[in-house]
C-alpha positions in Angstrom: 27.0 -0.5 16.3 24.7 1.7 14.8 24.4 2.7 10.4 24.6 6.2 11.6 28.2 6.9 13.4 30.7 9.3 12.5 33.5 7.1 12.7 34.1 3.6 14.2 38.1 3.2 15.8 37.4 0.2 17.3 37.1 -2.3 13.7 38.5 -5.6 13.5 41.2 -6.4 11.6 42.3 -3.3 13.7 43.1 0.4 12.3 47.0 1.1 11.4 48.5 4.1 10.6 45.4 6.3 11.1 45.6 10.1 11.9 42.4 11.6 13.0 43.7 15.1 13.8 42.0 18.7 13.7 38.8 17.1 12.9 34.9 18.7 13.5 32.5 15.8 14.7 28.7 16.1 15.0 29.4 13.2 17.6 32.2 11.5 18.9 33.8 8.7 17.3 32.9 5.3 18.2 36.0 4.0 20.3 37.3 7.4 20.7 37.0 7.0 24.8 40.0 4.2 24.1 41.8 5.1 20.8 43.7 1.9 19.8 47.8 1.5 19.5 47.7 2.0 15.9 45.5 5.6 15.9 46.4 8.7 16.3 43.4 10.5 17.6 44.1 14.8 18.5 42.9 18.2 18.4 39.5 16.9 17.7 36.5 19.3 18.3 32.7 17.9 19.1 30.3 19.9 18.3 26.2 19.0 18.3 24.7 21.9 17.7 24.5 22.9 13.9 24.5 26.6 14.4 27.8 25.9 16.6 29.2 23.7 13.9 28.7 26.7 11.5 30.2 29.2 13.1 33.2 27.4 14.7 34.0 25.9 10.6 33.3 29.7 8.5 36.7 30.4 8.2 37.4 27.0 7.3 34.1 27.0 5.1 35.6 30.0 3.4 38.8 28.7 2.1 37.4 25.5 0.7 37.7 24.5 -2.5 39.4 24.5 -5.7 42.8 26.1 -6.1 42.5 27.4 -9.3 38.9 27.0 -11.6 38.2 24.4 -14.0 
């Protein structure tokens, strides 16, 4: 397993009650080939390219943040 992974969904004890869903990924999981019984793994989007990354998540980009100001 390598220091550098997105996620890791095969881990021992194993995952319970997880919910990866509507997620953007630079790479895929670890484990996300064969998402264990207790993960729920959907609507994920991979994405490698940084440009790509940027311009599927601006609308997302754009709403983050605070809900009111400090």
């Amino acid at each position: 397993m390598r220091a550098d992974s997105t996620a890791v969904l095969q881990v021992t004890p194993p995952l319970e009650n997880v919910v990866y869903r509507d997620n953007f990924w630079d790479a895929d999981p670890q484990g996300s080939d064969d998402v264990p019984a207790g993960v729920t793994y959907e609507r994920n989007t991979t994405i490698a390219e940084p440009r790509d990354l940027e311009n599927a998540t601006r609308a997302l980009q754009a709403q983050a943040g605070l809900l009111r100001p400090r």
